[in-house]
N, C-alpha and C positions, 0 to 999 in steps of 0.2 A: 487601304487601311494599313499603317503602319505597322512593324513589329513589334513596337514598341506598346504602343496601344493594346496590343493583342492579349501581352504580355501580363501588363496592369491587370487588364478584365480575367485573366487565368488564373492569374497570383488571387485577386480577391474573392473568383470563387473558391478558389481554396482554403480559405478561411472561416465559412461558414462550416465547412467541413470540416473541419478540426475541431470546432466547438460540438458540432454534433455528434463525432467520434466519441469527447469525452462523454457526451449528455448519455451518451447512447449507454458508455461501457458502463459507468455511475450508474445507470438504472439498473444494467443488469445484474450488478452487483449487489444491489439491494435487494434486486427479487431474489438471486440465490440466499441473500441473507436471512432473507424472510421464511426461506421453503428449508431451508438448514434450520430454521428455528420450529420445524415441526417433527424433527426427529423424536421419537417417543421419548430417549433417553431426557430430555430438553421438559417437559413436562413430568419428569422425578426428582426427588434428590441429587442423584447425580451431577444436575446441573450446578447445583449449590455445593456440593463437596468437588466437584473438577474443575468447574469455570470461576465461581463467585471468589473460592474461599480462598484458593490459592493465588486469586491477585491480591490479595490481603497480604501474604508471607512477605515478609522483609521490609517492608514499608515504614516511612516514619510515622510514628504518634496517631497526628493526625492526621491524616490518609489510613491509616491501620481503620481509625475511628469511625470514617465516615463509609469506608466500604463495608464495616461490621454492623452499621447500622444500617445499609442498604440491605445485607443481607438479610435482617430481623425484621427488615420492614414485606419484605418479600415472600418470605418461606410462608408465611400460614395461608398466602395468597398465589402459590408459585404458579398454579393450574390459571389462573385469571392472569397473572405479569403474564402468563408466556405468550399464549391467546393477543395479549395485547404488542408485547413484542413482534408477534408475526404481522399482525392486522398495521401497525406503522410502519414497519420495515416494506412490506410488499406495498405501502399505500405510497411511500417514499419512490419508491422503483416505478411505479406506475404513474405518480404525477410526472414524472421527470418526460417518461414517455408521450404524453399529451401535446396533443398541438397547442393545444391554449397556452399563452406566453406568460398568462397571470396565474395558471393553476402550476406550470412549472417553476417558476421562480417562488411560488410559494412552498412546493417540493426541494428547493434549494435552499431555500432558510429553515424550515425544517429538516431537512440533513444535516446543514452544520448543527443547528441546536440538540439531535438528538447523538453525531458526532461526539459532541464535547461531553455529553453525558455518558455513553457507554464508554470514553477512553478513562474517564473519570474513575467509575464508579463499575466496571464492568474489566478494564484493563489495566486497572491501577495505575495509569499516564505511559504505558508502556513498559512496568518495570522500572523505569528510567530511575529512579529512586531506592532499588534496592543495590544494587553496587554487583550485581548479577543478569543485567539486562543484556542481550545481541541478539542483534538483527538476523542470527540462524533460529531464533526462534520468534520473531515477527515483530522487534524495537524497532521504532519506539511506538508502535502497534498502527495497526493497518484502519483503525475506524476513525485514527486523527488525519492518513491522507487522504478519506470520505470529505472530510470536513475543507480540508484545503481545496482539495476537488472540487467541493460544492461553492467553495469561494472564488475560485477561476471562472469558475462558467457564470455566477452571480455579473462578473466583471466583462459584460459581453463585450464594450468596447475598447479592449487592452486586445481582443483577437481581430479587429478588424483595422487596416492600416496601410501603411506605404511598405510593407517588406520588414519594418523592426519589431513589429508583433510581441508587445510588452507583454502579453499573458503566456504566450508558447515560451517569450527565454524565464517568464517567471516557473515557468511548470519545469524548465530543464534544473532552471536553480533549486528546486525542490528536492529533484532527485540527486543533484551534485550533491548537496548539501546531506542527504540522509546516506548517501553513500561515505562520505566524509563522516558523520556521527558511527556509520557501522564500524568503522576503522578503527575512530576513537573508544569506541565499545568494547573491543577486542584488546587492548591496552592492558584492560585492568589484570592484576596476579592472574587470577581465578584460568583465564582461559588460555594460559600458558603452561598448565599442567594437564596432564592426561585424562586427570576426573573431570577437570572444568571442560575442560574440550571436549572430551568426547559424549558429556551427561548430556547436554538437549540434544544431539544428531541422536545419541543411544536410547532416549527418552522417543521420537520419533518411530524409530526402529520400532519399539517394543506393540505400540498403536496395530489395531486392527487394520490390516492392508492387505493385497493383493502381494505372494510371496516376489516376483521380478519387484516389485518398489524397497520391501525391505532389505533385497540383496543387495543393492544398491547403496542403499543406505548403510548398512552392514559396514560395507567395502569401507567406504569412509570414515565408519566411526573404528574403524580398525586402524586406517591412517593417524585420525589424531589421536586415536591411545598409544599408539607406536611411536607417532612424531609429531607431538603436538605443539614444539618450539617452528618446527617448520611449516604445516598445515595453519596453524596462527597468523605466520609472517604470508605467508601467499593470500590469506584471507582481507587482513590489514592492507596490503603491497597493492592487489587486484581496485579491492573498493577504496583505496584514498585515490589511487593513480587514477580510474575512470570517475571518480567522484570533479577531483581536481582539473580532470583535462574538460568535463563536461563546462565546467563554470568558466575555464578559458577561452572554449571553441564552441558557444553555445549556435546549436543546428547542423553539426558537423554530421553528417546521416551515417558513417562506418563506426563513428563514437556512439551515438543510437543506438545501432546494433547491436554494441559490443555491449553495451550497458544494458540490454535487452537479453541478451544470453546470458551473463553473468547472473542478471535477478532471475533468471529461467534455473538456472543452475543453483543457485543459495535458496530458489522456491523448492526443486526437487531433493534436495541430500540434505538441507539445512531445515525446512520450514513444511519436510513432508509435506508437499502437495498440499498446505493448510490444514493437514489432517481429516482431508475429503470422505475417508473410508469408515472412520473411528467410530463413526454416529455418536461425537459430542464435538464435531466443526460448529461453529460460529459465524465463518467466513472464510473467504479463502487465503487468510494472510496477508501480510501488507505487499511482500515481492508484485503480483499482479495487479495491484491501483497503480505503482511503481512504474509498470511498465504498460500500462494506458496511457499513463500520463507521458509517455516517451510518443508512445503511439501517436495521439493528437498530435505531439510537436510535429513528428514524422509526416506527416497528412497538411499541416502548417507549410510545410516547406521555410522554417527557420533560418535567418543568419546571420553571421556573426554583428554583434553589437555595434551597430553604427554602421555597417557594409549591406548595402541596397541589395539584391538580387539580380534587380533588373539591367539588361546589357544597354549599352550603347544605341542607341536607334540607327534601325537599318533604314538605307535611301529607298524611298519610295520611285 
């Protein structure tokens, strides 16, 4: 048996593997979604005055409109939406889990389509619209890379191939690319002064947590109210640079990495841990689908565009 041959068959099961990784993380993700949506606070008001209302602020016109009619359509039913909110989210998490090829791909198109609705109507498109959006606080929101998520893996045959595995450089261009938007995010006036800087890390802070996360946190929103021209440019610097180097050297495993602690790092000081403790999480923020989707690639054994993997055939 050549080495060659060995090779191929190695590289191809590892492909299977990759999509399973994501299938797998994507499930789980929806079941914590679904068991965060049983927190008491989630069946009060609360959830309408901290989740609903405030994706409303800043919005134009029309998106103001259609999330205020969400919310009127909801509230005299909130106890029945939320019930149903858990019953689809865990139902999403649990079809993906199945062996059955047809009940999961039917869990895949129901995640994007219920995707597209909570970034809608639940996330206000991420902010992206009010001219106040960064990815320290979960732009351009974490339920739209559910949705791309569930469109990758919808795309079974983009992960299986000769070594260019169209769906793994597509998942790294994902993360290039939102790393590259957090940069451009960071751009705007607002987070070049001390209030813009340091209100969502300080807004973070303020949340129900475990005191070692807030001190943490602390520390940092102490840095950008002190140097918030500096603490900006490192934030900007960090996510264009690994943004940009991902979409040039797509599968490069120490850029992976790097991109992988970075989003560990803007998940813990920037996007508090998704606000895991607060009991009014959601989800765990978009940093971790982020860095799944690194993961799969990781498991892929990805490489660069048009460069085979595979060596030379050794003599038999």
């Amino acid at each position: 048996m050549s080495q060659a041959g060995s090779q191929q068959r190695s590289q191809k099961a590892a492909l299977p593997a990759a999509w399973h990784t994501l299938r797998y993380g994507l499930a789980g993700l929806w079941l914590v979604d679904g068991l965060l949506q049983l927190q008491p606070g989630m069946f009060t008001m609360d959830m309408i005055s901290n989740i609903m209302q405030p994706s409303a602020t800043g919005q134009p016109g029309w998106l103001h409109g259609l999330i205020e009619w969400s919310i009127q359509l909801v509230t005299p039913h909130l106890i029945a939406f939320n019930w149903t909110v858990v019953a689809l989210q865990l139902a999403i998490g649990l079809m993906l889990l199945l062996p059955w090829r047809g009940v999961r791909s039917a869990g895949l198109w129901l995640s994007v389509v219920w995707s597209a609705l909570v970034w809608l109507f639940g996330e206000g498109l991420g902010q992206l619209l009010t001219g106040s959006a960064t990815f320290l606080t979960g732009a351009p929101g974490s339920v739209l890379f559910y949705g791309i998520a569930s469109g990758l893996l919808l795309w079974r045959q983009g992960w299986v191939g000769d070594g260019k595995l169209p769906a793994a450089r597509a998942a790294i261009w994902v993360v290039a690319l939102s790393l590259v938007l957090a940069a451009a995010l960071q751009l705007a006036p607002l987070f070049w002064t001390s209030l813009g800087l340091g209100a969502p890390i300080a807004a973070g802070a303020a949340m129900a947590q475990p005191e070692w996360l807030r001190a943490t946190i602390d520390l940092v929103d102490l840095w950008a109210t002190q140097a918030p021209v500096i603490v900006n440019l490192i934030l900007i610097a960090v996510s264009l640079g690994l943004g940009v180097a991902l979409a040039l050297s797509a599968g490069n495993r120490w850029l992976l990495a790097a991109a992988v602690g970075w989003l560990l790092v803007v998940w813990w000081v920037g996007q508090d841990v998704g606000a895991l403790f607060s009991g009014m999480a959601t989800d765990p923020n978009s940093a971790p689908v982020l860095v799944l989707l690194l993961i799969a690639c990781w498991r892929a054994g990805t490489a660069p565009v048009g460069i085979s993997k595979s060596r030379p055939p050794a003599r038999s």
